[in-house]
MINU-810615 format. One record per residue (C-alpha): residue number from 1; residue in one letter; chain; y, z, x. Coordinates in steps of 0.1 Angstrom, whole numbers. Example, Ala and Ser with C-alpha at 12.3 -4.5 7.8 and 13.67 -1.06 7.14 Angstrom:
% MINU-810615
<pt><seq>1</seq><type>a</type><mol>A</mol><yy>-45</yy><zz>78</zz><xx>123</xx></pt>
<pt><seq>2</seq><type>s</type><mol>A</mol><yy>-11</yy><zz>71</zz><xx>137</xx></pt>
This chain:
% MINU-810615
<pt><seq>1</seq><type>x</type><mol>A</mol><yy>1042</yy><zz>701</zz><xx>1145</xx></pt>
<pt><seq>2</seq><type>x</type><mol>A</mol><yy>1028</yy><zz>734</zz><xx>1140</xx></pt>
<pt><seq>3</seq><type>x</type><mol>A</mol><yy>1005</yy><zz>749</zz><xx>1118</xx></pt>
<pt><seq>4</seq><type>x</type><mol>A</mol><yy>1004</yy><zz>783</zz><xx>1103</xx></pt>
<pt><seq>5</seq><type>x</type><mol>A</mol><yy>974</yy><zz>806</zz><xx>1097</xx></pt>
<pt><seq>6</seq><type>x</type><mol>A</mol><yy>973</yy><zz>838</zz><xx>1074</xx></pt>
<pt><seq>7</seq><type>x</type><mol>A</mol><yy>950</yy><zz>866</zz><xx>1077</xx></pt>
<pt><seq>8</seq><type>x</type><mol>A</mol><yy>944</yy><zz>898</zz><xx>1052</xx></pt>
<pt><seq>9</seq><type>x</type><mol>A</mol><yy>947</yy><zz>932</zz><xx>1062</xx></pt>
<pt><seq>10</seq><type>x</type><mol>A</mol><yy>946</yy><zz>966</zz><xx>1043</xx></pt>
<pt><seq>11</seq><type>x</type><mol>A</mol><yy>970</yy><zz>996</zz><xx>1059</xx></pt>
<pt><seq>12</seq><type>x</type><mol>A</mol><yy>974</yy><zz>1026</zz><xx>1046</xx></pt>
<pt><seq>13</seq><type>x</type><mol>A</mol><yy>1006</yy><zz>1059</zz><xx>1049</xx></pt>
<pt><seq>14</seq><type>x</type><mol>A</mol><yy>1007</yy><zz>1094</zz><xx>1035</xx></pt>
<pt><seq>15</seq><type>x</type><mol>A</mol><yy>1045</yy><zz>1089</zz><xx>1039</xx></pt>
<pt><seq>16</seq><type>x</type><mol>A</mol><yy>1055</yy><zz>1057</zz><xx>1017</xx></pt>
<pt><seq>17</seq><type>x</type><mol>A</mol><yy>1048</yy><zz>1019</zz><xx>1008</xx></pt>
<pt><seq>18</seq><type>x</type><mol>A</mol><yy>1069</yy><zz>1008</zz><xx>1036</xx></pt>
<pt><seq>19</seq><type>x</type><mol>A</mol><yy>1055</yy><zz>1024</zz><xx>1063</xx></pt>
<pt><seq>20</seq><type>x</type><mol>A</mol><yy>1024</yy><zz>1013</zz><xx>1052</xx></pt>
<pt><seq>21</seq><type>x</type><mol>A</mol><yy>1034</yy><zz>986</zz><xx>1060</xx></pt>
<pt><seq>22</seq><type>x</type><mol>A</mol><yy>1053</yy><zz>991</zz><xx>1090</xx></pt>
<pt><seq>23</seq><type>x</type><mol>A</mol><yy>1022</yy><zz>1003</zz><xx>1102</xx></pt>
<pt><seq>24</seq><type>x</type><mol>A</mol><yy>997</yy><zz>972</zz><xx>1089</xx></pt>
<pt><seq>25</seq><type>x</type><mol>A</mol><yy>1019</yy><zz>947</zz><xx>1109</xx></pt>
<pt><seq>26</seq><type>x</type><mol>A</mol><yy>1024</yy><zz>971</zz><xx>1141</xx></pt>
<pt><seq>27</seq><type>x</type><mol>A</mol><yy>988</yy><zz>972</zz><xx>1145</xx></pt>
<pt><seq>28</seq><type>x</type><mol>A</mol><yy>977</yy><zz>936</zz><xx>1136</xx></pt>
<pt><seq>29</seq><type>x</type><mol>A</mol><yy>1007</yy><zz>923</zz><xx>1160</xx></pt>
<pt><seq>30</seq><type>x</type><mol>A</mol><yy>977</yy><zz>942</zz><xx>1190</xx></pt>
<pt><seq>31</seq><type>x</type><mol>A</mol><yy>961</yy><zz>915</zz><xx>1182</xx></pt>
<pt><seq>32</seq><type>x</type><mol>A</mol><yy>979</yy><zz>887</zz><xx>1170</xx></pt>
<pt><seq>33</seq><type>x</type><mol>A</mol><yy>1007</yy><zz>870</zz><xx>1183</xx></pt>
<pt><seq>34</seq><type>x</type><mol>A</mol><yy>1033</yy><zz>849</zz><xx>1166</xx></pt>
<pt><seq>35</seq><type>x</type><mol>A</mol><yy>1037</yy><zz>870</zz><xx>1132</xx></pt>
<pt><seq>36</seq><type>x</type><mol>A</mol><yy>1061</yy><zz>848</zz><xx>1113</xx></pt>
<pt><seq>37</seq><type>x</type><mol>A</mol><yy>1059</yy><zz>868</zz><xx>1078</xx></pt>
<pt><seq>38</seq><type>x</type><mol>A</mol><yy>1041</yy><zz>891</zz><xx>1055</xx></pt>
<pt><seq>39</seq><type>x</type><mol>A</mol><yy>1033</yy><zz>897</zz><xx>1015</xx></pt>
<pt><seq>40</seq><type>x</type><mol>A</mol><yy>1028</yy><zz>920</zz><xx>1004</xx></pt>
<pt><seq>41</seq><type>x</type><mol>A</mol><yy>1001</yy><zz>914</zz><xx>978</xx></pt>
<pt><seq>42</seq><type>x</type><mol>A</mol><yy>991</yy><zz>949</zz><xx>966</xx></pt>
<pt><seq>43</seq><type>x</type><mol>A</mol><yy>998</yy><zz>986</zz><xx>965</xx></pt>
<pt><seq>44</seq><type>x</type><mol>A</mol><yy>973</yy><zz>1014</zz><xx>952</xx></pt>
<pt><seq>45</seq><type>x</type><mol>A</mol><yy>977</yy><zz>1055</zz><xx>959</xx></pt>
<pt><seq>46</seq><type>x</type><mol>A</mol><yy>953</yy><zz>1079</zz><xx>962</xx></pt>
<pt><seq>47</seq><type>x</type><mol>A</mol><yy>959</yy><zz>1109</zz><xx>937</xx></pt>
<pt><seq>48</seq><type>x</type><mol>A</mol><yy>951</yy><zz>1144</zz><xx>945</xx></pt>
<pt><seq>49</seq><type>x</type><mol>A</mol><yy>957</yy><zz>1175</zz><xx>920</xx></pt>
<pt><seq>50</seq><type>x</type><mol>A</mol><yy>985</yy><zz>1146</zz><xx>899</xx></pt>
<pt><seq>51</seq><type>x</type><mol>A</mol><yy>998</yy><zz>1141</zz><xx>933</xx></pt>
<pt><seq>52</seq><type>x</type><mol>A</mol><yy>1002</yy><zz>1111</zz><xx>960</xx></pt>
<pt><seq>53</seq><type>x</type><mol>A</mol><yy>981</yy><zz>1117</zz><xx>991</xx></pt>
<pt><seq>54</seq><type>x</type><mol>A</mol><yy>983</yy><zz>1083</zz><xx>1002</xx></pt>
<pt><seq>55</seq><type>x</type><mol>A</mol><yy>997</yy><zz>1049</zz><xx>997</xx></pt>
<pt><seq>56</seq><type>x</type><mol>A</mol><yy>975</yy><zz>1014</zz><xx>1006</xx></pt>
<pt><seq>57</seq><type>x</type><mol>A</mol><yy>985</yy><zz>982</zz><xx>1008</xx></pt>
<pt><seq>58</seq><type>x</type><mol>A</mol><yy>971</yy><zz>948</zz><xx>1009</xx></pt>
<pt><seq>59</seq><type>x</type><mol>A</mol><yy>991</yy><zz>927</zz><xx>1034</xx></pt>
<pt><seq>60</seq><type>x</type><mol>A</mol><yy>989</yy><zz>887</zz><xx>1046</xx></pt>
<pt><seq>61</seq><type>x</type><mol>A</mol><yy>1000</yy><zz>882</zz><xx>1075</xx></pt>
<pt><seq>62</seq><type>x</type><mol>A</mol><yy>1014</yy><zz>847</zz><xx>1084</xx></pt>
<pt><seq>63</seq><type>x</type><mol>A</mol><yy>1014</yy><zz>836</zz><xx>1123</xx></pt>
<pt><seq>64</seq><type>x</type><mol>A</mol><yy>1017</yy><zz>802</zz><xx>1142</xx></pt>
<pt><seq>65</seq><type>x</type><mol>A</mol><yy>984</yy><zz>791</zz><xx>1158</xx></pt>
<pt><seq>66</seq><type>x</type><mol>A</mol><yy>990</yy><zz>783</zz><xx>1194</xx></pt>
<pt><seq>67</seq><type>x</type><mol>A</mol><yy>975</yy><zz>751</zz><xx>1209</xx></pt>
C-alpha cells in the first residue's frame, strides 16, 4: 500500500503560466522526492503600466511518502 502526501507551493515567471510552473516543480523536486502530480490551483499576474510583469501560481504537489 502506499500513501500519498500533498504540499502547497507558490512559483512565480516573467515569461508565462507554464513555466511558472515548470519552475515551482523543478525546485520543490530539491527537496522532495517521488512527485507523482500537480494542480494547479491558481494563477494571478502582476500588472505594470496595463502590462504583465509577472505570472504566479499556486501549485500542489502530490508525492508518495517513503517508509
Amino acid at each position: 500500500m502506499s500513501v500519498a502526501k500533498v504540499t502547497e507551493v507558490i512559483s512565480s515567471s516573467t515569461e508565462s503560466i507554464e513555466d511558472a510552473v515548470r519552475q515551482g516543480v523543478k525546485r520543490a523536486s530539491k527537496t522532495i522526492s517521488g512527485i507523482e502530480g500537480v494542480w494547479v490551483k491558481d494563477t494571478k499576474a502582476q500588472v505594470s503600466n496595463g502590462e504583465i510583469t509577472e505570472w504566479r501560481c499556486t501549485l500542489k504537489i502530490t508525492f508518495v511518502v517513503n517508509d
